[in-house]
C-alpha positions, -999 to +999 in steps of 0.1 A: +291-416-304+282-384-288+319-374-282+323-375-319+300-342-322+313-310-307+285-295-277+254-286-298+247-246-301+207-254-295+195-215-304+214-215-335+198-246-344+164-231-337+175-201-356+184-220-391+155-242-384+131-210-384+151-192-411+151-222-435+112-220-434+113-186-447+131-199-479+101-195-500+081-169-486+084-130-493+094-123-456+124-141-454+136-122-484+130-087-467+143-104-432+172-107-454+176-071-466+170-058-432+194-076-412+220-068-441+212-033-443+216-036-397+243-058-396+266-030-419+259+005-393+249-015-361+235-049-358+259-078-340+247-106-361+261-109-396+235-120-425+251-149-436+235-170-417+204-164-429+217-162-467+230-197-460+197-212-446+172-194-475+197-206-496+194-239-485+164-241-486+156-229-521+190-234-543+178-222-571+170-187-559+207-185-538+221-159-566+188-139-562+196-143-522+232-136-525+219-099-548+195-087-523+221-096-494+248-073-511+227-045-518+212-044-483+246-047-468+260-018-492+229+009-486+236-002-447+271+008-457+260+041-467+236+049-438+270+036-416+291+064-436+265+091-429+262+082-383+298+083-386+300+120-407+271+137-393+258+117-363+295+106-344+296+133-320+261+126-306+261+088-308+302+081-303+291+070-265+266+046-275+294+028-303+324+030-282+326+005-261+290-012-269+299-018-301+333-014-308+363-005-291+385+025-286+415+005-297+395-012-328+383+023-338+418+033-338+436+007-359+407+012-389+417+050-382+455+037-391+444+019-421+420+046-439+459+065-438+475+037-461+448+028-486+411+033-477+397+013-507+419-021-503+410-017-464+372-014-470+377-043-495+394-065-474+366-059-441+337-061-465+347-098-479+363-110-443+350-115-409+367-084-400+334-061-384+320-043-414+303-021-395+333-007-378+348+005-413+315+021-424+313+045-393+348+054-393+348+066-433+321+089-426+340+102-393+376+106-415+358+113-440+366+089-468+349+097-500+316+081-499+321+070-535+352+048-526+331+031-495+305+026-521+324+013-547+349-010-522+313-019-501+302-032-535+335-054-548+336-069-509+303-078-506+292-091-538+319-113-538+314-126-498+276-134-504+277-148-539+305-171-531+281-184-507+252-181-530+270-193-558+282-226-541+250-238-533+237-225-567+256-251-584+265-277-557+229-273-535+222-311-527+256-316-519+259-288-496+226-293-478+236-326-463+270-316-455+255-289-437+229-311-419+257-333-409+280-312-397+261-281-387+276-281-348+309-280-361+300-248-388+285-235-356+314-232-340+336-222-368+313-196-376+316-182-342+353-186-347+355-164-378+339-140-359+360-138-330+390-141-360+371-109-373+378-088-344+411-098-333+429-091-368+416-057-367+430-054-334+466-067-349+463-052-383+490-025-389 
């Protein structure tokens, strides 16, 4: 029986055991906003994990969830946009390589030369890192309007799928995601690793 489960990930059981108590009080709505607003300029861990679990745990406030998660993520956006245009030069050591690589930063430069918009687009809704695209459109200085409007379309439309599908299928989802949490675990971490090696092969 226990070869039929993949190795359980105990701290991120902890962590949407913790965050699913927060479903129906005021912090875990503001935990929300601030990890989305740190996850978009610096923070490692992305806020859907903690949209999922407040979710969860309260279906029927997922869409409000899924609003406050986009509009954190976008003013982080903005605050990425301004550390890359007026900031890079005095905080380029602490980003490159602690947070992102020389190489990574280069390939995002590549793209903002094609089309800017469809490449903010595309890292907003994707596990590509966000966060990497917000600093380098302040340092190339891409309009700030066009990572505000692409920051909006990508992630409105990343958290409110999520929001949206427990929304309308929340019993469902909850047990399938009881059930089969370990596995999510480890597809989540997946994405993420997904995230950073297509910006590395991205052209």
């Amino acid at each position: 029986m226990n070869d039929a489960h993949p190795p359980r990930i105990s701290w991120l059981r902890r962590l949407y055991n913790w965050t699913t108590s927060w479903a129906h009080r005021p912090g875990g709505t503001w935990a929300l906003f601030i990890i989305a607003v740190m996850e978009s300029s610096f923070f490692p861990i992305p806020p859907d994990v903690l949209l999922l679990a407040l979710s969860v745990g309260a279906p029927k406030r997922s869409l409000w969830f899924a609003a406050v998660c986009s509009m954190g993520s976008v003013i982080g956006g903005i605050i990425g946009w301004c550390i890359g245009y007026g900031l890079w030069h005095a905080v380029s050591g602490w980003f490159i390589p602690y947070v992102f690589s020389q190489e990574v930063f280069d390939k995002v430069q590549t793209l903002y030369q094609g089309n800017a918009f469809l490449a903010i687009v595309a890292a907003a809704f994707t596990p590509i890192p966000y966060k990497v695209f917000t600093i380098a459109a302040g340092v190339f200085q891409v309009s700030l309007m066009t990572l505000i409007a692409a920051s909006v379309i990508g992630r409105s439309a990343r958290f409110f799928l999520v929001g949206g599908t427990i929304y309308f299928f929340g019993a469902p989802v909850k047990i399938l995601l009881e059930k089969y949490f370990d596995w999510l675990a480890w597809a989540l971490l997946a994405l993420l690793v997904a995230g950073f090696v297509a910006v590395k092969w991205l052209h």
